[in-house]
Structures are given as structure tokens and as C-alpha cells.
C-alpha positions in Angstrom: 161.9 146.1 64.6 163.5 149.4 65.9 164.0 149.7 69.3 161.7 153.3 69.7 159.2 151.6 67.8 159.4 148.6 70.4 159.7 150.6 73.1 156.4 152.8 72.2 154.7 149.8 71.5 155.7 148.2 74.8 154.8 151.7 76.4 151.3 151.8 74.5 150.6 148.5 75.4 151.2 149.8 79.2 149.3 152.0 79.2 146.5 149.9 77.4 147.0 147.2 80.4 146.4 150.2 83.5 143.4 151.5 81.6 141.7 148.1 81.0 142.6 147.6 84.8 141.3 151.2 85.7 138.1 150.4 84.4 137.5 147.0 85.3 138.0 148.0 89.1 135.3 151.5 88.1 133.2 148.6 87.6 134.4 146.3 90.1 133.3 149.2 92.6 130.1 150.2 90.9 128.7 146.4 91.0 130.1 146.3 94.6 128.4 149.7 95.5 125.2 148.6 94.0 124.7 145.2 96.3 125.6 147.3 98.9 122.9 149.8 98.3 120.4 146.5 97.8 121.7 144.6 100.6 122.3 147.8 103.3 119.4 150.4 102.3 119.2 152.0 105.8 123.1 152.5 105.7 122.6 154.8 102.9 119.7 156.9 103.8 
């Protein structure tokens, strides 16, 4: 394998990684702000 084509696959797969992790904590904090909305309701109004 070449080492730019290593290298872009290594950067790809990077960049993969954060925006797997970006969206698993948007949902992370969406499934957190929900309970929080059931549990607290009077917070909110």
C-alpha cells in the first residue's frame, strides 16, 4: 500500500471515528434532554 493512500485512509477513517462519536453524543443528549423534560416538567415551563 502507498503511504498517501494509507495516510488518507487512516485520515478518512478519523474522521469516520469523530462523526460516529458526534452523533452518538447528539443522541446521547437528546435521550438525556427528553427524561429530563419527563422527569422535571415544571423546570421547563
Amino acid at each position: 500500500m502507498k503511504p498517501e493512500l494509507r495516510y488518507s485512509f487512516r485520515l478518512g477513517k478519523n474522521i469516520f471515528d469523530q462523526s460516529y462519536k458526534n452523533a452518538f453524543y447528539k443522541l446521547l443528549f437528546v435521550l438525556i434532554s427528553i427524561t429530563s423534560l419527563m422527569l422535571f416538567p415544571v423546570r421547563f415551563i
